[in-house]
BAPAFI-190496 format. One record per residue (C-alpha): residue in one letter; x, y, z. Coordinates in steps of 0.05 Angstrom, whole numbers, plus 5000, padded with zeros to 4 digits. Layout:
<rs>
+------+------+------+------+
: rest :   c1 :   c2 :   c3 :
+------+------+------+------+
:    A :    X :    Y :    Z :
...
+------+------+------+------+
</rs>
This chain:
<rs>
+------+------+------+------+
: rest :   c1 :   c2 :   c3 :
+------+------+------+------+
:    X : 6380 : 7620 : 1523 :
:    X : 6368 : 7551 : 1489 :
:    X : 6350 : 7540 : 1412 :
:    X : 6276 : 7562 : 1406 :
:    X : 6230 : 7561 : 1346 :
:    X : 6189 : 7617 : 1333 :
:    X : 6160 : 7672 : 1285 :
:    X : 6229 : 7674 : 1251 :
:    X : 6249 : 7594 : 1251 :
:    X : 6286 : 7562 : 1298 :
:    X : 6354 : 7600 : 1327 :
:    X : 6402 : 7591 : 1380 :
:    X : 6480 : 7581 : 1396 :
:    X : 6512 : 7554 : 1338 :
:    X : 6538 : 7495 : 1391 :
:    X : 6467 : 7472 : 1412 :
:    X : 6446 : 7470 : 1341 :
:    X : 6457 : 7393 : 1339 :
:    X : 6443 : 7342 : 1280 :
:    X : 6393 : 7318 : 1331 :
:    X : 6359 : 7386 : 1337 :
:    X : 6361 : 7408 : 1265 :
:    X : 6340 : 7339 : 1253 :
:    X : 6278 : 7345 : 1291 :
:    X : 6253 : 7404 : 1260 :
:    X : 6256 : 7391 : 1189 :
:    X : 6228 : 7329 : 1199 :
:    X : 6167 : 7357 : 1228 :
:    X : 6167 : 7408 : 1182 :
:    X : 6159 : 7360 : 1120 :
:    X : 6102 : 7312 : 1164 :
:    X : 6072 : 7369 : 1183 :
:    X : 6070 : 7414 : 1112 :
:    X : 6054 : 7419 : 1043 :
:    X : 6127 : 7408 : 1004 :
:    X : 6101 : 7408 : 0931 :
:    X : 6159 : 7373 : 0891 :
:    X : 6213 : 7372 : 0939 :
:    X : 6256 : 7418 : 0983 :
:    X : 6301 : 7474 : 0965 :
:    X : 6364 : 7495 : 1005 :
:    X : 6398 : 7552 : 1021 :
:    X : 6451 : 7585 : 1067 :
:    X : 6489 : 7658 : 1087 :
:    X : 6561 : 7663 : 1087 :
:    X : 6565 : 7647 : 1169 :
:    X : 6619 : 7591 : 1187 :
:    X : 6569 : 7552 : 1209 :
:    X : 6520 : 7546 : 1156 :
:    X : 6546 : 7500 : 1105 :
:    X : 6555 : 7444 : 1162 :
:    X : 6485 : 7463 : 1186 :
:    X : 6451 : 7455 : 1108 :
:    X : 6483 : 7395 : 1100 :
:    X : 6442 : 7377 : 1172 :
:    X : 6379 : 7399 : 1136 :
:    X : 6398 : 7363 : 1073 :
:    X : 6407 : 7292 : 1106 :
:    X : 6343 : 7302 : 1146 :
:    X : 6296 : 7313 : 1090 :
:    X : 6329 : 7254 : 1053 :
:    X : 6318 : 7210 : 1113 :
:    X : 6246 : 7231 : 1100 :
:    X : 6248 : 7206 : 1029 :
:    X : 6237 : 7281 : 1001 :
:    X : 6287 : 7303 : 0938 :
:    X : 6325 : 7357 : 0959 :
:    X : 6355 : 7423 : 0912 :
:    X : 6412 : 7452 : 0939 :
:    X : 6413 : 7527 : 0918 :
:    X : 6475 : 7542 : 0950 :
:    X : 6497 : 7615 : 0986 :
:    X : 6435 : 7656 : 0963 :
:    X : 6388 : 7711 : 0992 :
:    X : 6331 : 7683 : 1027 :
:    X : 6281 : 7711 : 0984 :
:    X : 6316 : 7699 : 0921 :
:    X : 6316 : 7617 : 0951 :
:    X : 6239 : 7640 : 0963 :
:    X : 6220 : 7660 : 0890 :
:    X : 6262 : 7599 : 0863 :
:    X : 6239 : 7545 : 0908 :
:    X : 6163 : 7571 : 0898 :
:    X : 6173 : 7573 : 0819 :
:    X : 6197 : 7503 : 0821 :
:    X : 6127 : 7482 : 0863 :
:    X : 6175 : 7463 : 0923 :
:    X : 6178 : 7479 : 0993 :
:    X : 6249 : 7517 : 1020 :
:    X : 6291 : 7518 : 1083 :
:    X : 6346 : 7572 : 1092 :
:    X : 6397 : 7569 : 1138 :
:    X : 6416 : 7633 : 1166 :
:    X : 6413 : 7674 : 1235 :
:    X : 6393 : 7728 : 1193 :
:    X : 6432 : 7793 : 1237 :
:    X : 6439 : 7758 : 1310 :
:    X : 6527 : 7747 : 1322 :
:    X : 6561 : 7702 : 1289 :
:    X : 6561 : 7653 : 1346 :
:    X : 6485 : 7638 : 1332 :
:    X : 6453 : 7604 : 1270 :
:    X : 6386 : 7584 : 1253 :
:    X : 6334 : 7550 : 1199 :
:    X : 6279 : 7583 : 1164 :
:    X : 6211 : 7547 : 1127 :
:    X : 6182 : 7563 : 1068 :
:    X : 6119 : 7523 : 1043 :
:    X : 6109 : 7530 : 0961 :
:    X : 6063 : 7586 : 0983 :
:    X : 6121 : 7631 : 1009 :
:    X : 6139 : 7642 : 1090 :
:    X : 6109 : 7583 : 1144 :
:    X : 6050 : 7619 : 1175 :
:    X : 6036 : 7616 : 1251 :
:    X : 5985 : 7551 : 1241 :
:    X : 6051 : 7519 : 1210 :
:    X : 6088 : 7538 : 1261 :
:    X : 6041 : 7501 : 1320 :
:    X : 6037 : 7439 : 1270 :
:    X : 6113 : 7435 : 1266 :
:    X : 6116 : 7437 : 1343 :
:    X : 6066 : 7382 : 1351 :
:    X : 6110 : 7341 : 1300 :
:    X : 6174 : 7347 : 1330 :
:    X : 6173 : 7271 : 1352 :
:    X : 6170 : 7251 : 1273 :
:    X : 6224 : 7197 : 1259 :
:    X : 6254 : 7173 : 1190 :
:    X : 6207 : 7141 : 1136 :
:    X : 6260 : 7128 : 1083 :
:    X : 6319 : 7139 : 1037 :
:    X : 6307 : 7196 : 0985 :
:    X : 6347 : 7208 : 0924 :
:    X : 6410 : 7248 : 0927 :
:    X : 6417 : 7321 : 0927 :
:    X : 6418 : 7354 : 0868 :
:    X : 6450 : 7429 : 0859 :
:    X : 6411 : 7484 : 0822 :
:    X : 6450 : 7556 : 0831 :
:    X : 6395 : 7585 : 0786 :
:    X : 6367 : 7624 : 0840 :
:    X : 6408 : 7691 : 0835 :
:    X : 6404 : 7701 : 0757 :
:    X : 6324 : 7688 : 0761 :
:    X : 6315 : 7734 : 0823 :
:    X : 6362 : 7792 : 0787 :
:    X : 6313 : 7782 : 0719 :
:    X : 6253 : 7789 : 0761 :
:    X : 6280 : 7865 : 0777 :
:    X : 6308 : 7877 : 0708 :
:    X : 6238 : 7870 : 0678 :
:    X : 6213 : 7914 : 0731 :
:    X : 6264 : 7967 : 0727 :
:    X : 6303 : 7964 : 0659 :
:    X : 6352 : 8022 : 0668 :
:    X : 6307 : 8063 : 0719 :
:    X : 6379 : 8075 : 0758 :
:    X : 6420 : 8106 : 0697 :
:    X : 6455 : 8165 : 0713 :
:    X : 6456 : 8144 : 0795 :
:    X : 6521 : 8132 : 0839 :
:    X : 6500 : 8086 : 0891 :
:    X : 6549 : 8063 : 0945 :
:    X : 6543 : 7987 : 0966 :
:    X : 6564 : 7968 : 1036 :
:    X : 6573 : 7892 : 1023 :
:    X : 6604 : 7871 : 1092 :
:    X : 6584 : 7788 : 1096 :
:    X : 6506 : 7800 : 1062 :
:    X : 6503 : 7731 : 1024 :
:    X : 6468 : 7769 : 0969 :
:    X : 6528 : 7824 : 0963 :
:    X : 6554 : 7812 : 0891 :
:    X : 6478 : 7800 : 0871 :
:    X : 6468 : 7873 : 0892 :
:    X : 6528 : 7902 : 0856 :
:    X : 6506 : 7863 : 0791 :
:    X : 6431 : 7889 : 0792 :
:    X : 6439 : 7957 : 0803 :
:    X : 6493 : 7954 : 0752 :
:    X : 6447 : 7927 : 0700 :
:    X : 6396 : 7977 : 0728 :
:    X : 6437 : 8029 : 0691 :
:    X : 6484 : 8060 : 0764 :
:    X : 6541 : 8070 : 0781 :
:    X : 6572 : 8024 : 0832 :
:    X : 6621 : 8034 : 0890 :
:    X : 6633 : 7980 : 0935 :
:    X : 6639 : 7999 : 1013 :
:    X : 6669 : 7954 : 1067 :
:    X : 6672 : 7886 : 1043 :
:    X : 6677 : 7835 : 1105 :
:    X : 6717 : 7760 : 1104 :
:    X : 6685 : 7747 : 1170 :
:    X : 6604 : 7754 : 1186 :
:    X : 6579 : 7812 : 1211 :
:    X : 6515 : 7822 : 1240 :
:    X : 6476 : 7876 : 1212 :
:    X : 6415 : 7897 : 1244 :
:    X : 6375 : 7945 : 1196 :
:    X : 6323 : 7956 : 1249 :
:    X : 6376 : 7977 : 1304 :
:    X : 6429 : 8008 : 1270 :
:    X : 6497 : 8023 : 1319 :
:    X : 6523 : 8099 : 1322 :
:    X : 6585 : 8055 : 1296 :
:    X : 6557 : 8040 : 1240 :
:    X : 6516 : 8111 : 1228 :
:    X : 6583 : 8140 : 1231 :
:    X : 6617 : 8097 : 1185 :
:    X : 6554 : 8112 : 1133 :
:    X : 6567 : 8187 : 1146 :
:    X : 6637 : 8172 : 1133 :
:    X : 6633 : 8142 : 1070 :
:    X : 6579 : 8193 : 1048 :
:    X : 6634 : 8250 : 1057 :
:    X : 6695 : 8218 : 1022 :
:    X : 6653 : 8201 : 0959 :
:    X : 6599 : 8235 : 0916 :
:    X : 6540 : 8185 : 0917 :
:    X : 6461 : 8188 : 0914 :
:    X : 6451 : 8133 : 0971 :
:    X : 6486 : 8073 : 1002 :
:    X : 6447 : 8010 : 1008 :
:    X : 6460 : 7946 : 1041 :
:    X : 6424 : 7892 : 1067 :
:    X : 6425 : 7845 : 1134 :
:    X : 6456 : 7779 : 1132 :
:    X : 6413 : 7733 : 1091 :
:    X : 6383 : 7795 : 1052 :
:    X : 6305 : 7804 : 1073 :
:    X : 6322 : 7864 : 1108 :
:    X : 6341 : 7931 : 1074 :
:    X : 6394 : 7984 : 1105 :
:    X : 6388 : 8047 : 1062 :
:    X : 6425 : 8111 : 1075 :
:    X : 6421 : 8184 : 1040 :
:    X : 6481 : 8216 : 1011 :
:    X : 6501 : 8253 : 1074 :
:    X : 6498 : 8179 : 1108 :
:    X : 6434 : 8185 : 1146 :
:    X : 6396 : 8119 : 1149 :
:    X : 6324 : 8115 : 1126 :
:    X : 6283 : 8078 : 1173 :
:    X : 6260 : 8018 : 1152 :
:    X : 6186 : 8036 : 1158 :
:    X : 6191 : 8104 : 1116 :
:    X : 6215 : 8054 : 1057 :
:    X : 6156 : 8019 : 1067 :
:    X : 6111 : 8076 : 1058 :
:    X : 6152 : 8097 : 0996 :
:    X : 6161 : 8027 : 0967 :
:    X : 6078 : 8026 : 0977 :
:    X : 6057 : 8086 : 0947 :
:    X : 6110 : 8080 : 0884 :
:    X : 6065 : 8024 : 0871 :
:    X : 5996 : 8034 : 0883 :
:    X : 5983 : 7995 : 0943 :
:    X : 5915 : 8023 : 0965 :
:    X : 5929 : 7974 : 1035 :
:    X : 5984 : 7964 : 1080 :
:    X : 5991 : 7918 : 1131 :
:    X : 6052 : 7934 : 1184 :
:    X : 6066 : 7913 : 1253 :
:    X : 6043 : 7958 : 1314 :
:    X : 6116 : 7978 : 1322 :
:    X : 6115 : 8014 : 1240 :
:    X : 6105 : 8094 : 1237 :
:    X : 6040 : 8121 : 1251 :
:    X : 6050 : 8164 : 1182 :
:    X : 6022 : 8101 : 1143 :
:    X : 5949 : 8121 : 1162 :
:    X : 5962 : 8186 : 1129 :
:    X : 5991 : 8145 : 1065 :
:    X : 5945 : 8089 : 1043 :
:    X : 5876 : 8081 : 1038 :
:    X : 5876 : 8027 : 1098 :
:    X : 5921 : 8002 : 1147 :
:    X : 5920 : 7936 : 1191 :
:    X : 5968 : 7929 : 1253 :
:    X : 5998 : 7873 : 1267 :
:    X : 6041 : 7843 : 1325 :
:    X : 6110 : 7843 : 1304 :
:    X : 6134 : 7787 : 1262 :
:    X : 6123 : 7779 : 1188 :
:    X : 6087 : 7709 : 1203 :
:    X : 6027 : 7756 : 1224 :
:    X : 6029 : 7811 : 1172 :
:    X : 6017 : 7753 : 1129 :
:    X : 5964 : 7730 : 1165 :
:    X : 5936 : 7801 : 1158 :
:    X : 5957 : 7806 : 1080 :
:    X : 5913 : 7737 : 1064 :
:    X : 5858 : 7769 : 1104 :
:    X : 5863 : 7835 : 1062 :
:    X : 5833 : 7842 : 0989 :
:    X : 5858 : 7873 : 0926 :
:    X : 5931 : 7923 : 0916 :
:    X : 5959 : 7902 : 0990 :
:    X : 6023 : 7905 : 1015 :
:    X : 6061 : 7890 : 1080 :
:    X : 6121 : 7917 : 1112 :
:    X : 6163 : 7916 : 1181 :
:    X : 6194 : 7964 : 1208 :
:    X : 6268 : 7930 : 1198 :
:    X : 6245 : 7952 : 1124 :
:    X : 6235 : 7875 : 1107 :
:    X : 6170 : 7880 : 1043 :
:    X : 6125 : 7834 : 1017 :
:    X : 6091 : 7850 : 0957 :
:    X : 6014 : 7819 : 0957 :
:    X : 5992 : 7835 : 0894 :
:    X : 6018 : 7828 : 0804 :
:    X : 6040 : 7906 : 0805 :
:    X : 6075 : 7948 : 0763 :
:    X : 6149 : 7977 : 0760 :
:    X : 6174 : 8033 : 0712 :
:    X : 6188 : 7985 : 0662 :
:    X : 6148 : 7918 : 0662 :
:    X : 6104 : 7881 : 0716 :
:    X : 6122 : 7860 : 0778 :
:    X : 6097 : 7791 : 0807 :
:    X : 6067 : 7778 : 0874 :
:    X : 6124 : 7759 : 0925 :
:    X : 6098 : 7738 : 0989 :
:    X : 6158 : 7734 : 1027 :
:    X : 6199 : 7781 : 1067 :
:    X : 6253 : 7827 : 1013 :
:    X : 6305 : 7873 : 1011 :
:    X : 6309 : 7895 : 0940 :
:    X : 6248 : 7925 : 0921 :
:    X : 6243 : 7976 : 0982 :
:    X : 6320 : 7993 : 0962 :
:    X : 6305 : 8001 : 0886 :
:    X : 6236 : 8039 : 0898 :
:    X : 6269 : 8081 : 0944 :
:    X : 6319 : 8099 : 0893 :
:    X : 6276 : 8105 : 0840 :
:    X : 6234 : 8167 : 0879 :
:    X : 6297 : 8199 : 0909 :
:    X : 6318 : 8198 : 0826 :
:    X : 6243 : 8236 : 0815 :
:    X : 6245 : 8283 : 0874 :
:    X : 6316 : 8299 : 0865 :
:    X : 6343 : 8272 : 0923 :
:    X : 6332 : 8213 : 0972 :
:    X : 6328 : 8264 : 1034 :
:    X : 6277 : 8295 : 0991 :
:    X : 6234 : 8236 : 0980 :
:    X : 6237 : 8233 : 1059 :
:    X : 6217 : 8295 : 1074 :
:    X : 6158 : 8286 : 1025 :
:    X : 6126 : 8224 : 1073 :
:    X : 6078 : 8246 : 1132 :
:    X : 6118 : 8289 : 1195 :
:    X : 6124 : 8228 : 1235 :
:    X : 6193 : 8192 : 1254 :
:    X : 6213 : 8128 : 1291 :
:    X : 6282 : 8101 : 1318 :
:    X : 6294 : 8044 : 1351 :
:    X : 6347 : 8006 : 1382 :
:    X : 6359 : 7943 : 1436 :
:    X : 6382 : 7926 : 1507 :
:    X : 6434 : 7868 : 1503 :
:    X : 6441 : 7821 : 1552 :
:    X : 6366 : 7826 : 1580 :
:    X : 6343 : 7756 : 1599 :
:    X : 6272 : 7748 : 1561 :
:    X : 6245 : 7730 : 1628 :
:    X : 6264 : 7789 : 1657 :
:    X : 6239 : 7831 : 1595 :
:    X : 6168 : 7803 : 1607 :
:    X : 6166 : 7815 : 1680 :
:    X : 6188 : 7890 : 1670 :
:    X : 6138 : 7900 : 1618 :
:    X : 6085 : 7859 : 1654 :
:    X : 6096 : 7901 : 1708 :
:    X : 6085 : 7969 : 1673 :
:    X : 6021 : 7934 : 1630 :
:    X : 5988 : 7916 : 1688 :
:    X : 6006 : 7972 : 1737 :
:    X : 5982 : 8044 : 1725 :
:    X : 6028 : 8080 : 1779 :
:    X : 6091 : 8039 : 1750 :
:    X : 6076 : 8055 : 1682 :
:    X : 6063 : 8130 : 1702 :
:    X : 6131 : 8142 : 1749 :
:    X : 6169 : 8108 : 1684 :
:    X : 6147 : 8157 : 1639 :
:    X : 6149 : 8211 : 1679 :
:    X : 6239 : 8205 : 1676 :
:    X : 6213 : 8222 : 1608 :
:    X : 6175 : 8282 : 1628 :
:    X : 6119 : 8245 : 1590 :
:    X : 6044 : 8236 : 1605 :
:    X : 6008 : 8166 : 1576 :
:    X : 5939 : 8187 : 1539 :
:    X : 5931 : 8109 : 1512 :
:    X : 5972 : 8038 : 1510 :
:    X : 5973 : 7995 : 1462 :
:    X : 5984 : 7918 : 1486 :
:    X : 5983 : 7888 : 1417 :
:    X : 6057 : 7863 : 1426 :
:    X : 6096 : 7886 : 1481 :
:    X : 6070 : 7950 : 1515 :
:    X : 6065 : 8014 : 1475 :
:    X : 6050 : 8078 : 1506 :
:    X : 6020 : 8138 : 1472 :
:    X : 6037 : 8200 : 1505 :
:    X : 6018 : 8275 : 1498 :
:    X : 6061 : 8319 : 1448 :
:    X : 6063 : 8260 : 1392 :
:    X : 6117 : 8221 : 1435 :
:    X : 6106 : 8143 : 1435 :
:    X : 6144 : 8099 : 1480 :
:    X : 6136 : 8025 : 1459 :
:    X : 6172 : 7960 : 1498 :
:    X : 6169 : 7896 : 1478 :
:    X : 6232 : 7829 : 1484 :
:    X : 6258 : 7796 : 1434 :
:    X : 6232 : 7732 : 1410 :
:    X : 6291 : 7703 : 1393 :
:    X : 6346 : 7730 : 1425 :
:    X : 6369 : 7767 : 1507 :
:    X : 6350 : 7818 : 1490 :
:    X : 6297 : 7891 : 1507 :
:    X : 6272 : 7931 : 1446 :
:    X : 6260 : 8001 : 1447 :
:    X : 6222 : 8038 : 1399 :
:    X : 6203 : 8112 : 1399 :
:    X : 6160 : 8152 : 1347 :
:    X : 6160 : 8231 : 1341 :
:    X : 6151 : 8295 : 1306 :
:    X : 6221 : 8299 : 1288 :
:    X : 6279 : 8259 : 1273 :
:    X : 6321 : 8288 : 1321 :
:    X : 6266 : 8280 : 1375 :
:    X : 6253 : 8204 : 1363 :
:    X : 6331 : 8189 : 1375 :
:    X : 6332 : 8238 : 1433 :
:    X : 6277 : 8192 : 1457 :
:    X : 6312 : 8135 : 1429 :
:    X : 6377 : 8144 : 1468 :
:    X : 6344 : 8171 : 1538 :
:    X : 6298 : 8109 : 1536 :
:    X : 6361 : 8061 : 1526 :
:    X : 6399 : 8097 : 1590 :
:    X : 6343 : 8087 : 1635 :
:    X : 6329 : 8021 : 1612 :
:    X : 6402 : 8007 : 1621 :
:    X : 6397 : 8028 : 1691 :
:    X : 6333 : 7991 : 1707 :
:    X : 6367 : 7919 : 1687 :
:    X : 6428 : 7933 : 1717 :
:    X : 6403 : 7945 : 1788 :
+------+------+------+------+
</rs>
């Protein structure tokens, strides 16, 4: 599918990600948004993305606007820095699509674009040069002030911890070493990549389970943590090498500090309404749990179910505040996670404690998005489809949900939810049970018969 701009920035094939293209959109980005004092720049360790900042670089200067480059940095580390420094951001990553595809992220001084930036960048995309800006200037600040913003937060909360870090190509893998080292654990480093990989903490491969489990067994460790590509996403794992969905670290991450409202896509586990005071659904996208944060009042928090967390609110941490972050991060699930598995003597423990609800979730490659939509048009609009689908699950619908995609609630606690990608071929599945084992049995059936369906 060509480049397309959407909820998470524009993304396509790393060969149709022109000058001309990149060009366009930064352009209208900077006619069409509030900058504050300039742009900040930033990049993941693809092949592609130094010779794709340097497109974003020359752009904004063509627009007269002084540009910061910040160098290979976490996206919301860039975030934190760029919105310290009153400026707007742009990071270049394709967060955890293959290395073959790239993309470009916006940040106003306010944090993450919202969706009314996104339309006004679209109407904007015919914006042409105004003038020559000054030259670039390099500020590689951004890690050491994104690490201090933890260290207040945490001091030494981690002492006495062995945590395994699976660093594979995450821009912000030495970054993570370094905190939790200062946070007082023990580090030991896990599969360390020289070429990208694509780590998707929402859909985690059996590949990759296994290789978790693997390292679990061979070494005596508390957790292993990682993050996806750019580092907005968290991928935690137990010490027998189970992974934590990303939605249950939400919940923890929320509670641990108070957050009396939580705002989560539709897609998040249905356990949240057992957790915090209030919860607002969302569609799927962190564009719109912002929308419904800024709509929200007082200790509110937002969180995907890929585990990404945005922090609305000054809060607290075991050892000093924590500012407001309203942008998408990795850390601060991982290190609140840690910190309760430390208190309730294990991480599986601190699981066990959140509401009997589960959800796994996983993707169809290779699904045309027009196809997607017809399929799930099909089943949303047609009550005989939708029943003789669920019914290879032995399922029975008692509600659907059309917030974003189609989401089916069935009898016994089962929940079926479609919905395609936004930015990439592909058909997500998610499923929601009373178990673990029962969500991935649903999980995995759901995937074959999907499989099946496409391939006819």
């Amino acid at each position: 599918m060509p480049p397309k701009f959407g909820t998470s920035g524009l993304r396509g094939l790393v060969t149709e990600l022109t000058s001309d293209l990149i060009g366009a959109h930064v352009r209208a980005f900077i006619a069409a948004c509030p900058l504050g004092n300039g742009i900040w720049i930033g990049r993941d360790l693809r092949g592609s993305s130094p010779a794709i900042s340097r497109m974003v670089a020359n752009a904004a200067r063509e627009m007269g606007v002084q540009v910061t480059d910040a160098g290979a940095v976490p996206t919301p580390a860039l975030a934190l820095a760029s919105m310290n420094a009153g400026c707007a951001a742009v990071m270049v990553t394709g967060s955890h699509i293959p290395d073959d595809r790239n993309g470009i992220k916006f940040y106003t001084p306010e944090g993450e674009i919202t969706k009314a930036h996104e339309a006004a960048i679209l109407a904007n995309l015919d914006a042409g040069p105004t003038q020559n800006g000054p030259e670039t200037v390099t500020d590689t600040t951004a890690e050491a002030d994104y690490i201090a913003r933890y260290k207040r937060a945490y001091g030494t909360a981690l002492t006495g911890m062995c945590i395994g870090v699976y660093s594979h190509s995450a821009v912000g893998r030495d970054l993570m070493i370094n905190l939790l080292t200062q946070l007082g654990a023990q580090i030991t480093e896990l599969g360390r990549s020289t070429h990208f990989v694509p780590v998707d903490t929402e859909a985690v491969p059996e590949d990759v389970r296994g290789q978790l489990r693997n390292w679990a067994s061979n070494h005596p460790l508390d957790a292993i943590v990682s993050t996806d590509g750019d580092g907005d996403r968290p991928l935690v794992a137990d010490a027998m090498g189970n992974v934590v969905p990303g939605d249950l670290l939400g919940q923890i991450t929320g509670t641990a500090l108070g957050a009396q409202i939580a705002v989560t896509p539709v897609s998040s586990n249905s356990g949240a309404e057992q957790v915090f005071d209030t919860v607002i659904r969302t569609k799927i996208g962190s564009p719109f749990v912002i929308a419904g944060m800024e709509s929200a009042k007082g200790h509110v928090v937002g969180y995907e179910a890929n585990g990404g967390f945005l922090l609305g609110y000054d809060a607290q941490g075991p050892a000093g505040p924590l500012p407001a972050l309203m942008t998408r991060d990795a850390v601060l699930p991982i290190l609140a996670s840690l910190v309760a598995a430390k208190a309730a003597g294990s991480l599986a423990a601190a699981v066990a404690a959140q509401p009997a609800r589960f959800t796994a979730a996983d993707r169809l490659q290779g699904v045309a998005t027009e196809t997607a939509q017809a399929f799930i048009a099909e089943l949303s609009t047609d009550d005989d489809a939708r029943a003789a689908f669920l019914k290879q699950f032995a399922l029975t619908e008692i509600a659907v949900n059309r917030t974003d995609g189609l989401r089916m609630i069935c009898a016994g606690n089962r929940i079926v939810h479609l919905r395609p990608s936004g930015n990439a071929p592909e058909l997500r599945f998610y499923a929601e049970a009373d178990s673990a084992e029962a969500a991935q049995d649903l999980l995995a059936q759901g995937l074959e018969i999907l499989r099946i369906k496409m391939m006819a």
